[in-house]
C-alpha positions in Angstrom: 138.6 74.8 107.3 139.9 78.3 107.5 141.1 78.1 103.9 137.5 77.4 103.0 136.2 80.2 104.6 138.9 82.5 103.3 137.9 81.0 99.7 134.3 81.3 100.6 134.4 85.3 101.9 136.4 86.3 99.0 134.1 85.1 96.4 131.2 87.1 98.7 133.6 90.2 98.0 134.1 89.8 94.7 130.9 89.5 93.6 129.6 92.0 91.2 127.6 94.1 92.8 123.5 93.9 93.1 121.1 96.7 91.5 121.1 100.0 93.3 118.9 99.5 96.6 115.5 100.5 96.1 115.7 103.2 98.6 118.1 105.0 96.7 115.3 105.5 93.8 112.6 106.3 96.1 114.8 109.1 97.4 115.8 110.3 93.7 111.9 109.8 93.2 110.8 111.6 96.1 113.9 114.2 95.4 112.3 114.8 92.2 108.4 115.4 93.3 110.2 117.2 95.9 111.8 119.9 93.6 108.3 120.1 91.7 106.9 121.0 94.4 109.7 123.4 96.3 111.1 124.9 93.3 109.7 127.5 91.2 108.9 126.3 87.5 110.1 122.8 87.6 108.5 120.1 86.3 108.8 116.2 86.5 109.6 113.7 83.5 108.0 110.3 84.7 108.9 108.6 82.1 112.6 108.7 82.5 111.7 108.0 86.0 110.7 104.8 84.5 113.4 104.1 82.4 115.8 104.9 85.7 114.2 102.0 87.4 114.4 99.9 84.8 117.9 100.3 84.5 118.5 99.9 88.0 116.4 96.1 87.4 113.6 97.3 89.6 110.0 95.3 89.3 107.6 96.6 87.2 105.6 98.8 88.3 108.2 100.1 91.0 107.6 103.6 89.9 104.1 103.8 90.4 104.2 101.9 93.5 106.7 104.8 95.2 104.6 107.7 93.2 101.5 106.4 95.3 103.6 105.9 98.4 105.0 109.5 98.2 101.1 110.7 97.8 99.7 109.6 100.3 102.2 109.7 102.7 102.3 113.5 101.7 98.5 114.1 102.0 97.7 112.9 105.2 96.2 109.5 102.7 94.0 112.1 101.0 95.6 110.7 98.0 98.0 107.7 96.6 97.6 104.7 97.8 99.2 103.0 101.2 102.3 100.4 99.9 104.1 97.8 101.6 105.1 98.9 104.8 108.6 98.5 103.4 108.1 101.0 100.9 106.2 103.5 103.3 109.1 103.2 105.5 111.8 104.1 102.9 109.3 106.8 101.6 109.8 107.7 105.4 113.4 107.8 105.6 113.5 109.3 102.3 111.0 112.3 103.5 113.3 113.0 107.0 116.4 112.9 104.9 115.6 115.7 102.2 113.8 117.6 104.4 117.2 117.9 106.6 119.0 118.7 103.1 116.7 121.4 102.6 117.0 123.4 105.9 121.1 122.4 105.9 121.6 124.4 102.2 118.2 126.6 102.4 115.6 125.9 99.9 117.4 128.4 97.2 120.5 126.2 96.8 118.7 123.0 97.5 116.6 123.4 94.2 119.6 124.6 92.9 121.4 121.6 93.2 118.6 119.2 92.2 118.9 120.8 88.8 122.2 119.4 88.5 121.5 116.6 90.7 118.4 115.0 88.9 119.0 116.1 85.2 117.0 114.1 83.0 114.3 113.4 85.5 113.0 116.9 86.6 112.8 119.8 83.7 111.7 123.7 83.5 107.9 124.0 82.8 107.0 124.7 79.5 
């Protein structure tokens, strides 16, 4: 019996690992509308926002769903669309967590590092 469950728990542990959790993309997500926002002359690129999530085996779709989320969380519902409560919660989470990043390293160094940070998915305006 306690073989068994020796056997059993180190298969568990050597199992390849899943696709990155989906609350790490919405806070890259939100990290990136974020900077867009906060930081002067920066610009989002959706579409490798898209590609991220398909590389990270995310549904279809994920994108937009966490793009709507982030809205209307952010506006008070005056835009977006309410998602799963799931996905409002990470959006949630994800809000309270850069938000503390951004007083922690002031706004100056936050953007800075998110133009390191999120290469690829945020650019300078154009």
């Amino acid at each position: 019996m306690r073989s068994a469950l020796l056997v059993a728990g180190l298969i568990v542990t050597a199992s390849p690992a899943h696709a990155d959790p989906r609350s790490a993309y919405v806070t890259m997500v939100l990290q990136a509308f974020a900077a867009k926002v906060e930081c002067p002359g920066t610009d989002v690129v959706y579409q490798d926002l898209v590609t991220k999530a398909q590389e990270m085996h995310l549904p279809d779709g994920t994108t937009e769903q966490v793009r709507k989320a982030i809205a209307f969380m952010h506006t008070g519902g005056k835009m977006g669309e309410k998602q799963a409560d799931d996905l409002m919660l990470e959006v949630a989470v994800a809000t309270q967590s850069i938000d503390l990043d951004q007083r922690r390293a002031g706004m100056t160094t936050w953007c800075q590092d998110q133009k390191t940070r999120l290469a690829g998915y945020i650019r300078t305006k154009e």
